[in-house]
Every structure is written in C-alpha cells, then in structure tokens.
N, CA, C and O atoms as a GROMACS GRO file, in nm:
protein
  304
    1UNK      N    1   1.950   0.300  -5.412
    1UNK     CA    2   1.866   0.406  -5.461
    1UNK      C    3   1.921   0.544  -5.428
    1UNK      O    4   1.893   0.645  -5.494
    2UNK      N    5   2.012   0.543  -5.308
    2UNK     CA    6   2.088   0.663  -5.282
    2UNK      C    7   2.151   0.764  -5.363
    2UNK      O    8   2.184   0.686  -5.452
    3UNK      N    9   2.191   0.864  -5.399
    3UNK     CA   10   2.283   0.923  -5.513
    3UNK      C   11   2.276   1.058  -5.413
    3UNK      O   12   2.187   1.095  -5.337
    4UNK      N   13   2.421   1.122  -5.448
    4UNK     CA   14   2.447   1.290  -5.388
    4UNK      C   15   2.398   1.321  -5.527
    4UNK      O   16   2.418   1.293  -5.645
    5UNK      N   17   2.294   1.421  -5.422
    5UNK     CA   18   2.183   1.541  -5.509
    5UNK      C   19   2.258   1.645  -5.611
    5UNK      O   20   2.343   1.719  -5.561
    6UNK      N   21   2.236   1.654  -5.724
    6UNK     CA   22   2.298   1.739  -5.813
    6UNK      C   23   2.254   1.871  -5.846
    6UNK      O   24   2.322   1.964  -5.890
    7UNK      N   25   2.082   1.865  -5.807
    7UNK     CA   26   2.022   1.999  -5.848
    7UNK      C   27   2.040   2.121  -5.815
    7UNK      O   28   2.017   2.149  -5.697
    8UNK      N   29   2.075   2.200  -5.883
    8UNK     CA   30   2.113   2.340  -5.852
    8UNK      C   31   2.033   2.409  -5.782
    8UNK      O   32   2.073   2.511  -5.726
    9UNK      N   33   1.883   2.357  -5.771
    9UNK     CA   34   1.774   2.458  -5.684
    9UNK      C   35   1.825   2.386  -5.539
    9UNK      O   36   1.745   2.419  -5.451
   10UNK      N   37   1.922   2.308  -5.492
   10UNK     CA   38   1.974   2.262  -5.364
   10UNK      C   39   2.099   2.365  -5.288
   10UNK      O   40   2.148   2.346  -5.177
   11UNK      N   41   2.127   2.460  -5.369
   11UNK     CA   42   2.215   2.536  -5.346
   11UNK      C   43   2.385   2.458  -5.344
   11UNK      O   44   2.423   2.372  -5.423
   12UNK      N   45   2.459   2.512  -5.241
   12UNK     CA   46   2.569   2.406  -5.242
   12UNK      C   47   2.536   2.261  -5.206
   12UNK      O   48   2.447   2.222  -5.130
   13UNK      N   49   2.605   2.205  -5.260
   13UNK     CA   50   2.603   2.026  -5.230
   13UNK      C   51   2.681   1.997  -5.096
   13UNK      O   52   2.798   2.034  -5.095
   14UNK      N   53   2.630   1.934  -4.978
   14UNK     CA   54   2.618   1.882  -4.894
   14UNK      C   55   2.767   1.839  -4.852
   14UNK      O   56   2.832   1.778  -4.937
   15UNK      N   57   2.824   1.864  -4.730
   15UNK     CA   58   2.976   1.802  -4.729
   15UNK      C   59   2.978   1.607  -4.752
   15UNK      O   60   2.875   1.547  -4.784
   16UNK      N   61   3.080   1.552  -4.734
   16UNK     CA   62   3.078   1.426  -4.771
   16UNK      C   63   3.029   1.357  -4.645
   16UNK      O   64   2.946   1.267  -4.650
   17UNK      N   65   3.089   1.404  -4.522
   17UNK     CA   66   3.082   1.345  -4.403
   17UNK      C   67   2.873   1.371  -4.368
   17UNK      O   68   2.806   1.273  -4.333
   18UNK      N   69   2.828   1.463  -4.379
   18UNK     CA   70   2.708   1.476  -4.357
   18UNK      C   71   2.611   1.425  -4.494
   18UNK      O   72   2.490   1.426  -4.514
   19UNK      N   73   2.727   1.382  -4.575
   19UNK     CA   74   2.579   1.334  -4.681
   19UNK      C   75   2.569   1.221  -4.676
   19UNK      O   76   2.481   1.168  -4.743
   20UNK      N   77   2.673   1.125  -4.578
   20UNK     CA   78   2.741   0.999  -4.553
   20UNK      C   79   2.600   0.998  -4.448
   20UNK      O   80   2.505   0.933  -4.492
   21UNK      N   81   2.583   1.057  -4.333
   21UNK     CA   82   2.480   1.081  -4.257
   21UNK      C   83   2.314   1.042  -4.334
   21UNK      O   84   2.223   0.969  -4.295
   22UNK      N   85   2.321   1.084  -4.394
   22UNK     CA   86   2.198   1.139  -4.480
   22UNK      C   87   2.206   1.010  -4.567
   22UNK      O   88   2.105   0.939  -4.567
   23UNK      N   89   2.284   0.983  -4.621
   23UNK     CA   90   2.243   0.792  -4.659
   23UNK      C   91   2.224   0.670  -4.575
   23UNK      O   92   2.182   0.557  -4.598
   24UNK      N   93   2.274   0.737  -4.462
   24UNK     CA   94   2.203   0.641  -4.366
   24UNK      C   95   2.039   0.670  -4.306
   24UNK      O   96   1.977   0.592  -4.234
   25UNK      N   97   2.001   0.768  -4.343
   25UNK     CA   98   1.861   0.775  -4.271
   25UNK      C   99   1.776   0.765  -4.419
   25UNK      O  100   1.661   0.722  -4.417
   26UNK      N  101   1.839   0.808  -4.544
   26UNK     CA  102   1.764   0.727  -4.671
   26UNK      C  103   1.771   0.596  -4.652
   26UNK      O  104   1.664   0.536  -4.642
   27UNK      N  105   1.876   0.532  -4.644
   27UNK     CA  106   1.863   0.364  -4.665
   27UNK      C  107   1.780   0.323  -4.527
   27UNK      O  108   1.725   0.213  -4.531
   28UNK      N  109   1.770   0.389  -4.425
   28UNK     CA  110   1.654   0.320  -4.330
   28UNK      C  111   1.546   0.370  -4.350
   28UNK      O  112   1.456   0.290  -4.325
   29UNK      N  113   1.500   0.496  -4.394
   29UNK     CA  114   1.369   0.501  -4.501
   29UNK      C  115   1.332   0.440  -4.581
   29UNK      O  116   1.214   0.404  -4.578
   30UNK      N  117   1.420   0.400  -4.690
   30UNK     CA  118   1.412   0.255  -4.727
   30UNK      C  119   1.373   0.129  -4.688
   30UNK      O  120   1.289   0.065  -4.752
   31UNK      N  121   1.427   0.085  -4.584
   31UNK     CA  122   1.413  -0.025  -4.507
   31UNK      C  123   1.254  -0.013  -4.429
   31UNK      O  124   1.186  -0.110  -4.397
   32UNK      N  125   1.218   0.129  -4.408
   32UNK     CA  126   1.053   0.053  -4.326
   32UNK      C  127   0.974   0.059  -4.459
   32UNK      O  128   0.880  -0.019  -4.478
   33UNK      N  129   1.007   0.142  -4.542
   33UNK     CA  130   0.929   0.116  -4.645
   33UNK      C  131   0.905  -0.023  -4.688
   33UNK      O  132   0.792  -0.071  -4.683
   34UNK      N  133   1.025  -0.100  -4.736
   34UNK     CA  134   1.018  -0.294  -4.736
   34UNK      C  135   0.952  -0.350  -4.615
   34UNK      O  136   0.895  -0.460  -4.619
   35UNK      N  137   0.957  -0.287  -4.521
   35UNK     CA  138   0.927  -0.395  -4.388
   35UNK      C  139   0.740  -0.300  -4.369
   35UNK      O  140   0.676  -0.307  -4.265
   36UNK      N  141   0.699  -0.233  -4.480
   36UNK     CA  142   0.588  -0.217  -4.516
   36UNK      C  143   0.527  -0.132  -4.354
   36UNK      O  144   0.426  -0.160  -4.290
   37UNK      N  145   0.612  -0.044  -4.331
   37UNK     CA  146   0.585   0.057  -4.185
   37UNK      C  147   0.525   0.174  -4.268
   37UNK      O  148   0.448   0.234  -4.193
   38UNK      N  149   0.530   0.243  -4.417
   38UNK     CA  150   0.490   0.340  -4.476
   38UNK      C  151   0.542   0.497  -4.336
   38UNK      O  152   0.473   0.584  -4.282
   39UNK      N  153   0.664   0.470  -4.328
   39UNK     CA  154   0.703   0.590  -4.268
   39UNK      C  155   0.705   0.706  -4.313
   39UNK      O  156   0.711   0.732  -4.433
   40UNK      N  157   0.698   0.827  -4.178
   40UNK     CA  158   0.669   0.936  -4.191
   40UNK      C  159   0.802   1.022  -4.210
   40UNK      O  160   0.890   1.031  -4.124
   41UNK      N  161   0.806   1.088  -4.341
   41UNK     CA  162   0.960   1.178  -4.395
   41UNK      C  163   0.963   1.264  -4.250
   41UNK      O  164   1.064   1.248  -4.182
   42UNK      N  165   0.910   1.309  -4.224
   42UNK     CA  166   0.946   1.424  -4.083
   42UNK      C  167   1.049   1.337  -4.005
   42UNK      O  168   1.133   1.411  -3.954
   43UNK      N  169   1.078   1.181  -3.973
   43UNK     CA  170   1.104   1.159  -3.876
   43UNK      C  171   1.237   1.120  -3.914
   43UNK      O  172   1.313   1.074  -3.828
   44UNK      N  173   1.275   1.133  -4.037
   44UNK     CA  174   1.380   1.094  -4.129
   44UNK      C  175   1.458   1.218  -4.122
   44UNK      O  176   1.578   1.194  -4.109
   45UNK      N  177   1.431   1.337  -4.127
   45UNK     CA  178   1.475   1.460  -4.199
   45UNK      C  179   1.554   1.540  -4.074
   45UNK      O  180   1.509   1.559  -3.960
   46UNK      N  181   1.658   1.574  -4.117
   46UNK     CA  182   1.790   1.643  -4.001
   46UNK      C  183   1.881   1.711  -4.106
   46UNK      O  184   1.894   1.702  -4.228
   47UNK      N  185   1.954   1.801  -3.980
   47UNK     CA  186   2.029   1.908  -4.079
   47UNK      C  187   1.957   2.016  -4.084
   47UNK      O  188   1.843   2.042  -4.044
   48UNK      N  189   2.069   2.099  -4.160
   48UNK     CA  190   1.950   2.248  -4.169
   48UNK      C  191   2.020   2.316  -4.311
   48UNK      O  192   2.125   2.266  -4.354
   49UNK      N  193   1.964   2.419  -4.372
   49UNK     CA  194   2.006   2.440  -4.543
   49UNK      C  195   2.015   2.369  -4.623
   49UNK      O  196   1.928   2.282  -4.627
   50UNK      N  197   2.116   2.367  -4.722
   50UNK     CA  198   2.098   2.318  -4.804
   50UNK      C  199   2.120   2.141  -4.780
   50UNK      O  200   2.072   2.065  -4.865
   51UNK      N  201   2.183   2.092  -4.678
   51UNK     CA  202   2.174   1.914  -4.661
   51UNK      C  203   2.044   1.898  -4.606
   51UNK      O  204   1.990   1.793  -4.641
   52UNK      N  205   1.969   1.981  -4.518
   52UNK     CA  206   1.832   1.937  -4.542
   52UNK      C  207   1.717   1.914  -4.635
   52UNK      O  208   1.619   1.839  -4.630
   53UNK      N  209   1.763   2.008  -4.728
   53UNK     CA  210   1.680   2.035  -4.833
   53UNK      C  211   1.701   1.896  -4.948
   53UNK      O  212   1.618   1.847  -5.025
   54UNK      N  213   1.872   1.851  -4.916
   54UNK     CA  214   1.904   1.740  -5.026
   54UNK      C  215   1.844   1.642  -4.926
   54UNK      O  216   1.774   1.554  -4.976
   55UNK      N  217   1.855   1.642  -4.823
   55UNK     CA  218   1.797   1.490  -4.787
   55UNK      C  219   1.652   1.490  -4.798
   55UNK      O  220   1.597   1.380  -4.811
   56UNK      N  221   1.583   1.593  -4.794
   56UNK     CA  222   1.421   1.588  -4.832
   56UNK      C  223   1.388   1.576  -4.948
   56UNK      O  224   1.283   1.522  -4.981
   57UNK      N  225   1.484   1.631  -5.040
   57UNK     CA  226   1.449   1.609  -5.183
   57UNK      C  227   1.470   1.436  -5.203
   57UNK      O  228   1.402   1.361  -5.272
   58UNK      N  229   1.574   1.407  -5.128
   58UNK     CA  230   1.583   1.243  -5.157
   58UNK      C  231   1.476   1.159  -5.126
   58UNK      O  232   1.430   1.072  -5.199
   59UNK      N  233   1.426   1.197  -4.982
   59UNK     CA  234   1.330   1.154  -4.900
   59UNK      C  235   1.208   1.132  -5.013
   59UNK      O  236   1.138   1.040  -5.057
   60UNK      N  237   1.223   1.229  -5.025
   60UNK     CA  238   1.044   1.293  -5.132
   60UNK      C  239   1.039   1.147  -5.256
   60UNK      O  240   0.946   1.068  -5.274
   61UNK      N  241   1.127   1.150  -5.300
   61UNK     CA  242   1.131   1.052  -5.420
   61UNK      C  243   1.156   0.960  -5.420
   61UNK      O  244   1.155   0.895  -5.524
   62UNK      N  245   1.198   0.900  -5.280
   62UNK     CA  246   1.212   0.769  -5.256
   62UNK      C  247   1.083   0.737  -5.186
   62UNK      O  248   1.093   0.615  -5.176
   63UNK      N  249   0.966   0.772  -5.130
   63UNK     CA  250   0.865   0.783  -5.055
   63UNK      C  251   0.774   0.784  -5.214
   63UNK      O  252   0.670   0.719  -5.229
   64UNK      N  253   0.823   0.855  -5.303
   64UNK     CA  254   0.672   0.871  -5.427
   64UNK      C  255   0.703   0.714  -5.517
   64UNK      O  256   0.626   0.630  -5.563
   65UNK      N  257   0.862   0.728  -5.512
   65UNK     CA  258   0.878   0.585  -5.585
   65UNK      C  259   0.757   0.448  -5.522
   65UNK      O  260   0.653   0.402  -5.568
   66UNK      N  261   0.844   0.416  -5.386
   66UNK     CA  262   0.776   0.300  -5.263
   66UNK      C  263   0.604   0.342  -5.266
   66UNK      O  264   0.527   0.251  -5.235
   67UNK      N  265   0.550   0.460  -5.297
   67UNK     CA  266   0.409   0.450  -5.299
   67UNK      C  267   0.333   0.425  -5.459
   67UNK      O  268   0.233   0.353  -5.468
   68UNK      N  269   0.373   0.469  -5.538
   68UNK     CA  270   0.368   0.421  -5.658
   68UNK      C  271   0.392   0.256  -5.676
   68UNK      O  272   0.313   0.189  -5.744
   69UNK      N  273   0.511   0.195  -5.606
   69UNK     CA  274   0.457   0.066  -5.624
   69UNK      C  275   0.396  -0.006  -5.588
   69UNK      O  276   0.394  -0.121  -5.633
   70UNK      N  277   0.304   0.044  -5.467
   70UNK     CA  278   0.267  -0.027  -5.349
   70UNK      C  279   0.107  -0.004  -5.422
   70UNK      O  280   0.031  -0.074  -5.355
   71UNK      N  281   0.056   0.043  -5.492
   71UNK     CA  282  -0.057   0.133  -5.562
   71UNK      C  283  -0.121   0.194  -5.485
   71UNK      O  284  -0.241   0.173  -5.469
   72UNK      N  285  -0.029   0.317  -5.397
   72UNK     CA  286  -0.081   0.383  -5.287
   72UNK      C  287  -0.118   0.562  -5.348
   72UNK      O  288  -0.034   0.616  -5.421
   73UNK      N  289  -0.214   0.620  -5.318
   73UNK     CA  290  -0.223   0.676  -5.404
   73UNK      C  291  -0.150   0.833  -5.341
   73UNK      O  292  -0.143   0.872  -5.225
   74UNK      N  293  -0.112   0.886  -5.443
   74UNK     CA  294   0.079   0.989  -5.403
   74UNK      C  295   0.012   1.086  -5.536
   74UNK      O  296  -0.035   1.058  -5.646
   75UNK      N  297   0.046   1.251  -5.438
   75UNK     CA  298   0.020   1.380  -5.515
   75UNK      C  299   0.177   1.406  -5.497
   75UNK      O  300   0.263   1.380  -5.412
   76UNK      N  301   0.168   1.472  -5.629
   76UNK     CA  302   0.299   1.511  -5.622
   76UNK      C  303   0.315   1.703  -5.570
   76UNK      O  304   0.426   1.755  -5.559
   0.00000   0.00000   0.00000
C-alpha cells in the first residue's frame, strides 16, 4: 500500500534513506491495523517538514482506507 508521495502541496519529496524509514512505520501501521489494534497516527509519525508531512499524508489514508473497511465510521 506504500508509494513515495507525489503531491506538490508536500513540498520537496522526502530523501530515499528517510522515506525508506517512513515505510517502515507505514507497513507497521499497517500491521496493527490487521492485528485489529486500530492504532493511533501520533505514535507512527516522525521527522519534521516536508517527510513528516509525507508520512502523515500516508498515515491519513491508510488509517481512512483500514476504517472504511472495518465499517468504522471516518470524517474526512
């Protein structure tokens, strides 16, 4: 579900070595989501500028996806 963030409202895109970082704390956001923990993005989220902003934007939509299927109910 991972992908480096493309959106221009992210400012520069994230170096490789820290976005390498940042797919590891998506794919274990991932993972309590399956193991049905409904974790909290704050505890996921590191970095500061614009790789924070891409890993929250990731965070955000991988958290609305996992609640949408779960029929949990998610404001956007």
């Amino acid at each position: 579900m991972t992908r480096t963030p493309t959106n221009p409202d992210f400012g520069d895109p994230p170096t490789a070595a820290s976005w390498a970082q940042s797919e590891e704390r998506i794919e274990a956001f991932e993972h309590a989501w399956r193991e049905g923990l409904r974790p909290n993005i704050d505890e996921f989220v590191r970095g500061e500028g614009s790789e924070q902003e891409s890993l929250l934007g990731e965070l955000i939509h991988v958290d609305l996806e996992f609640r949408l299927k779960a029929g949990v109910d998610a404001r956007v």
